[in-house]
N, C-alpha and C positions, 0 to 999 in steps of 0.2 A: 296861353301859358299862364297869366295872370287868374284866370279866372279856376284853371287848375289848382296850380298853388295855393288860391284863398279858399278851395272846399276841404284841404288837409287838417286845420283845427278842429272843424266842424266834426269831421269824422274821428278824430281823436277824443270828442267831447262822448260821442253816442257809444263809440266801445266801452269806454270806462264805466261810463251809469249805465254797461250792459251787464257787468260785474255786479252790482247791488242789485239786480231786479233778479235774474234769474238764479234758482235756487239749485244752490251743487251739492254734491253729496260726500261726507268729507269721510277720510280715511279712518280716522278712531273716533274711538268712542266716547261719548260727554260722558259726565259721571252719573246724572241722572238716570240715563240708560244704560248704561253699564249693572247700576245695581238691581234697577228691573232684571236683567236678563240673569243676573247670577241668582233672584230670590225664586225666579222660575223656575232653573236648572234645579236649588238645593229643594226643592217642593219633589218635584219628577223624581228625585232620589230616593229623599223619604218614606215614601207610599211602600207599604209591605208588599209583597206578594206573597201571593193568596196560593196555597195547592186546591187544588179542584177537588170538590169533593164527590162520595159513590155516587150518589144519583145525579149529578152531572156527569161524568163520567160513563155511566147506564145510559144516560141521555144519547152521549154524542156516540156510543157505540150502535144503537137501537134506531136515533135516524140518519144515521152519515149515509152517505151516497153509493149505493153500491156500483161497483165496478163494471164497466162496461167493454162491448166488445174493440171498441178506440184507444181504449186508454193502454199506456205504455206499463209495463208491469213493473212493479216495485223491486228495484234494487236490495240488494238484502247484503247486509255487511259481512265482509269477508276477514278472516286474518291475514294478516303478511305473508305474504311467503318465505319459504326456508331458505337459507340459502346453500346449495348443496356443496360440502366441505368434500373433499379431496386428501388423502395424509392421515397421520395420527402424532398425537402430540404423545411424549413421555410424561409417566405419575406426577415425578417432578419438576416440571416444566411449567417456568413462570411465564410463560404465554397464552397456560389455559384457561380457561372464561371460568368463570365461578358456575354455570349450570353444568358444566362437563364437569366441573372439580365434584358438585355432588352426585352426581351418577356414577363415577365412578368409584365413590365411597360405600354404594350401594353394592352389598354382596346377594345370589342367593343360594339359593338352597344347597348346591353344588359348593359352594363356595371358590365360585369364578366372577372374574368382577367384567359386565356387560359392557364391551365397546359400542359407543354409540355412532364415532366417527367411519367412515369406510376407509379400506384399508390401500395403500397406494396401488394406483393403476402403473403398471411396469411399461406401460405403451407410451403413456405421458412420460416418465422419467427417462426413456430413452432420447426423446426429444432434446434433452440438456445433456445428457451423459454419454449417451453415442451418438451424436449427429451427423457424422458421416460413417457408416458401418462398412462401404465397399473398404474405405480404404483405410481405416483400423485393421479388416482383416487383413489386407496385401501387407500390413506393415507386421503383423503376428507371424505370418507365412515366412517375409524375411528377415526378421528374428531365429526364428525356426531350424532356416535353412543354414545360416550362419552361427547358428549352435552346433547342429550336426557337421557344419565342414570343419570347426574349429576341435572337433570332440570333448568340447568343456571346457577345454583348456583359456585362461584369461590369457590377455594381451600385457604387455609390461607396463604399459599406462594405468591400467586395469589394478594392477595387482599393488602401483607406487600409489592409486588414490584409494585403496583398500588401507594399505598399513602405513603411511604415512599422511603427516597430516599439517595444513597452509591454514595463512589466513589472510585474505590483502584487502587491506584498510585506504581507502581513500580519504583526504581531508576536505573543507569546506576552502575557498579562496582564499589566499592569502593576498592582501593589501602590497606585494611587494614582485620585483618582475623575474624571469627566469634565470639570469644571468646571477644575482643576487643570492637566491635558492639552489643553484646547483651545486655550488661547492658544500652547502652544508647538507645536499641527501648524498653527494660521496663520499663523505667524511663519517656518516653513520652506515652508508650500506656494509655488509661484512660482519658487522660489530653483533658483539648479545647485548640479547636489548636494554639491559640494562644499564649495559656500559655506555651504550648510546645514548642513554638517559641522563647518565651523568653528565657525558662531553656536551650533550645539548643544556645545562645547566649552569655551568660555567662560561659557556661561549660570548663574548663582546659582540656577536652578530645580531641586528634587532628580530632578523627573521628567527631567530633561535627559540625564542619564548612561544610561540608559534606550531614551532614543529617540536619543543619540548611537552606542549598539551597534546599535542596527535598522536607523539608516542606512546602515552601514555594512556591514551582511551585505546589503540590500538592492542596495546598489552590487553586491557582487561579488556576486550572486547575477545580475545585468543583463547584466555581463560577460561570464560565464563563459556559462552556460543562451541568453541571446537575442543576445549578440556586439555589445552597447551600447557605445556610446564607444572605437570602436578606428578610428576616421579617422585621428588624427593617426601611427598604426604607417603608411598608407600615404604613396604622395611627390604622391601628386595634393590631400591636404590641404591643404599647402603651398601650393598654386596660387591655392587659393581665396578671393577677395576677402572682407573682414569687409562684412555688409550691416545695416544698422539697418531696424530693425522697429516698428510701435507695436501694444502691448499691447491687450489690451480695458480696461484703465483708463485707456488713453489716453499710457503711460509709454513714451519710447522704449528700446528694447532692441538694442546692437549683437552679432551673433554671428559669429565668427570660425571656429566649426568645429560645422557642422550637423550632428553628429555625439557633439557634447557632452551628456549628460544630465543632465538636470532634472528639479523634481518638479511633474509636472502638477496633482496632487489627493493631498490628505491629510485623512485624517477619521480621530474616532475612535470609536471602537465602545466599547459599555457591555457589561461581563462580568458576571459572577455573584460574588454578595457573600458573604462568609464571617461569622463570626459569633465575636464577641470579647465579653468580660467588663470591667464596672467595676466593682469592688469599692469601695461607697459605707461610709459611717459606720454603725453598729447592724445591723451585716449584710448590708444593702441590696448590691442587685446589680443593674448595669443592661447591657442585653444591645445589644451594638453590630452596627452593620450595618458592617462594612467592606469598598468596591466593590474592585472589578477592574475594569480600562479597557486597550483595546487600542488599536492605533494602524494604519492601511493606508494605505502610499503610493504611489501610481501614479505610475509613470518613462515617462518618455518622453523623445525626442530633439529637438534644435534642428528636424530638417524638420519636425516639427510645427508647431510655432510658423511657420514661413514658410510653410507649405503655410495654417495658418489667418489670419495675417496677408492672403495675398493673396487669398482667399475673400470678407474682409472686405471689401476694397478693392474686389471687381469687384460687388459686393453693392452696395453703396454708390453707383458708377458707374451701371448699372442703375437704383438708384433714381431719381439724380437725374436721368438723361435721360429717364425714365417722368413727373417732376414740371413739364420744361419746355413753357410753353404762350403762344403768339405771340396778341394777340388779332386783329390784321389779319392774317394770314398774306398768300402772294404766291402769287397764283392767277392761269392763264392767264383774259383776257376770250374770252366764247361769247355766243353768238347776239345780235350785235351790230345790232337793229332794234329799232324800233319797237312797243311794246306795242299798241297799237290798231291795228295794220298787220296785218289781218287776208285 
């Protein structure tokens, strides 16, 4: 053990002056050599080159090596290829490359101007545009069929989304919860919209400001998209008599411009709830549900209300003469003899 331990200096001695003898080869560069190598490089730069001139050129054509039956034969450079287009772009169409822009400006003789693109394959476009062809035509067939059993004739659904005209506007979440929100989309259902504009205007409710912006992009959203409430721009509004109506609550309603929109129906819709902190006493933490509630208003026009008004009325009429019942009624007398008169 001792004799162990006493040859550890020894060999701590011979490592170290093994460092100073043997020669390492170090990472960068001295500066001495460094600028050797850079006056190398700018030398190599330097030097012109030379073009060959004719009689070397004569030279290496006169003894280069002629080709032999081993050798692999010269590649010989080729162009790109084209890439075969499909379609045809329109004159003015900012998608077409500048080499079709000038061929096409190119007329001749004729003065027809030369397509260069091919013209669409109908095979291909069927692939996106009829892709199931059995059952497009089963759906044509009963179309078809259901025109001739009907002989043309629409249906009353048919004929109320022909000449009368909605619009139903949904809003974005409101920050506040159902119970909150319903009193104030009953308080406008019924109403023209306008009016409903106001009452949301004035209202102390916070959800009011709210459903006072949704009216209001809903209007011009009626206006603009489906051409709601533009009678009074023509001069035949003017002509038109104001007519009073009564309600399904029995309320009369007069309307001066069958043209006016209203809100037929409003409901509100339950959203998804977020989740809030109450920071109680000793730590306590209680975890809150705070809803989201939306709000969708169906617009529609004064003919509605008239076109359902008199529905009501001939409904009604109908009834009552199906209810009336004579108990004598007045019947001609027939076989005016004798019962035993055989």
């Amino acid at each position: 053990m001792a004799s162990r331990g006493a040859g550890l200096p020894y060999r701590q001695l011979i490592q170290s002056s093994r460092s100073t003898l043997v020669s390492r080869r170090t990472v960068s560069y001295t500066r001495p050599l460094r600028a050797e190598v850079e006056q190398n490089k700018n030398e190599k730069d330097s030097k012109p080159t030379k073009k060959p001139s004719l009689l070397e050129s004569m030279k290496g054509f006169i003894f280069s090596r002629p080709s032999q039956p081993g050798d692999k034969p010269a590649r010989k450079p080729q162009p790109p290829p084209q890439l075969q287009r499909s379609g045809s772009l329109g004159q003015e169409s900012i998608f077409a490359d500048e080499a079709t822009g000038e061929i096409e400006e190119t007329e001749t003789t004729d003065g027809k101007v030369p397509t260069t693109l091919q013209e669409r394959s109908w095979e291909n476009m069927q692939r996106a545009i009829d892709p199931k062809p059995e059952a497009r035509k089963r759906w044509e067939r009963k179309m078809i069929i259901r025109e001739i059993r009907k002989r043309g004739r629409l249906t009353k659904q048919e004929i109320i989304a022909a000449t009368e005209r909605e619009s139903l506007v949904k809003s974005h979440w409101f920050k506040t919860s159902v119970k909150k929100l319903t009193p104030l989309a009953r308080q406008i259902a019924g109403k023209n919209i306008d009016e409903a504009i106001l009452q949301m205007r004035f209202s102390k409710k916070k959800a009011a400001k709210d459903v006072l912006e949704h009216l209001k992009l809903a209007k011009n959203t009626a206006i603009v998209r489906y051409g709601m409430g533009l009678g009074k721009a023509s001069d035949s509004a003017n002509k038109i008599e104001p007519i009073t109506v009564i309600l399904k609550d029995g309320e009369k309603h007069t309307i001066t411009d069958p043209t006016s929109i209203y809100i037929s129906e409003a409901w509100v819709n339950r959203g998804p709830f977020d989740r809030g902190y109450d920071h109680r006493a000793r730590g306590k933490i209680n975890i809150l549900r705070l809803p989201y509630t939306g709000l969708s208003v169906m617009l529609k026009e004064e003919k509605t209300r008239i076109r359902e008004w008199k529905d009501r009325e001939t409904r009604a009429l109908r009834q009552r003469k199906s209810q009336l019942w004579t108990q004598l009624p007045d019947r001609p007398v027939s076989q005016q003899n004798q019962y035993y008169s055989w």
